[in-house]
LOKOLGU-348494 format. One record per residue (C-alpha): x, y, z; residue in one letter. Coordinates in steps of 0.001 Angstrom, whole numbers, plus 500000, padded with zeros to 6 digits. Example, Ala and Ser with C-alpha at 12.3 -4.5 7.8 and 13.67 -1.06 7.14 Angstrom:
// LOKOLGU-348494
     xx     yy     zz r
 512300 495500 507800 a
 513670 498940 507140 s
END
This chain:
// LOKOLGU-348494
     xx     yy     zz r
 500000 500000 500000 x
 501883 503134 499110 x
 501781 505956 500798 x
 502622 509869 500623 x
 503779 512055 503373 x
 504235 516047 503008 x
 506534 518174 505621 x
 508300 521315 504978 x
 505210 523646 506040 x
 505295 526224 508474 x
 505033 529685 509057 x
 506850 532602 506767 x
 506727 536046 506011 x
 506038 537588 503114 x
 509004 537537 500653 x
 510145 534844 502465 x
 510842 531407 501167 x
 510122 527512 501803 x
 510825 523932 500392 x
 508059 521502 500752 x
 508980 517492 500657 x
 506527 514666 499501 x
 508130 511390 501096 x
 506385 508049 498769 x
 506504 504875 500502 x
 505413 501361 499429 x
 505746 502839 495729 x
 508771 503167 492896 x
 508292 506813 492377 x
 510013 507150 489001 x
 506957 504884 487672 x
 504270 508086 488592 x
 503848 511452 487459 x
 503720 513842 490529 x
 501664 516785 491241 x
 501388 519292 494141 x
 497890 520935 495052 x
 496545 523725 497760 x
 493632 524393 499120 x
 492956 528061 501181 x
 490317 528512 503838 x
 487245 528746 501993 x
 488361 527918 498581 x
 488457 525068 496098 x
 491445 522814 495563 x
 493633 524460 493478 x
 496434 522430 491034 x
 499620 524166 491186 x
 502429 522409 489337 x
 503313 519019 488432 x
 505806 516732 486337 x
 503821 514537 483537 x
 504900 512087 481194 x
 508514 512993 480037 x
 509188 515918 482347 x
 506800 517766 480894 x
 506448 520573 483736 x
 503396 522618 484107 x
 502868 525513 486522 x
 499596 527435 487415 x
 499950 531067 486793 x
 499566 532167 489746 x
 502918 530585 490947 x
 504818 530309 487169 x
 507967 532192 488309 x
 508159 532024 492152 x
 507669 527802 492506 x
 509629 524805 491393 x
 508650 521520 491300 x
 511552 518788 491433 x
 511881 515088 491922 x
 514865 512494 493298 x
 513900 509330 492147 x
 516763 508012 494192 x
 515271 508554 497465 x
 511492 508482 496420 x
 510745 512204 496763 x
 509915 515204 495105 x
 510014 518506 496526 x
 508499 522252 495680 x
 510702 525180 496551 x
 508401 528274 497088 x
 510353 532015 497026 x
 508758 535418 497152 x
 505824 533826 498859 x
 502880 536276 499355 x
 499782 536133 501571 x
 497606 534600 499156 x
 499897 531587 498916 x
 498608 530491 502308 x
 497116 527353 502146 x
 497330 523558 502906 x
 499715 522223 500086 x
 498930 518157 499152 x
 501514 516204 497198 x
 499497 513735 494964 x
 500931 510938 492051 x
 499138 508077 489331 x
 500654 506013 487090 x
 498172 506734 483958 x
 499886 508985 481554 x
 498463 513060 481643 x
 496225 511620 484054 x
 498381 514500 486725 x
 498139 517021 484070 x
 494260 516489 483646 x
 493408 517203 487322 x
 495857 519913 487547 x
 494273 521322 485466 x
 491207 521348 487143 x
 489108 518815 485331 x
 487574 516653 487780 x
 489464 513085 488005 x
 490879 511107 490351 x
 494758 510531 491239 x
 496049 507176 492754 x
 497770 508407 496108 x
 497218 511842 498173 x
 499338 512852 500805 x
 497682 514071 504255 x
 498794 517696 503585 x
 500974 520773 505609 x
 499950 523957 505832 x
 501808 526957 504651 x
 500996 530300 506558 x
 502294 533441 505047 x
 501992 536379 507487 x
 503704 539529 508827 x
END
């Protein structure tokens, strides 16, 4: 049973800067695509960036620029470095993966679908 664990959340101020981790367990992660998500207080899931098929990288506009998305198949995780993070970037951040090809870049997207493994989440607080 795999599973996916996020950490790297906490609290920053604006401008400031942050690396979240997805940990995969139980699964071989270079077989997935990977995807990272947030959801604010109040507001719909929201797909933010993710690696598809043959690193094909995709990043919502609202983060294109100040987010990365990265992956180390070696040691089953894949990470998102956040800079210049800004008060609307608060949210709980989930790290999700599937095996189906596009299937990431689909939900990212926004169309409604369904990804293999979701992590629990962290929550990212952006405050002065």
């Amino acid at each position: 049973q795999g599973q996916l664990v996020e950490s790297g959340g906490g609290f920053v101020q604006p401008g400031g800067s942050l690396t979240l981790s997805c940990t995969a367990s139980g699964i071989t992660l270079n077989d997935y695509d990977i995807a990272w998500f947030r959801q604010a207080p109040g507001k719909e899931r929201e797909g933010i960036s993710c690696i598809s098929e043959i690193d094909h990288t995709y990043y919502a506009s609202s983060v294109k620029g100040r987010f990365t998305i990265s992956r180390d198949n070696s040691v089953n995780m894949f990470y998102l470095r956040m800079n210049r993070l800004k008060a609307e970037d608060t949210a709980v951040y989930y790290c999700a993966v599937d095996r189906r090809p596009g299937q990431v870049l689909t939900v990212v997207h926004g169309t409604p679908g369904h990804l293999e493994l979701w992590g629990r989440g962290t929550l990212v607080n952006v405050s002065s």
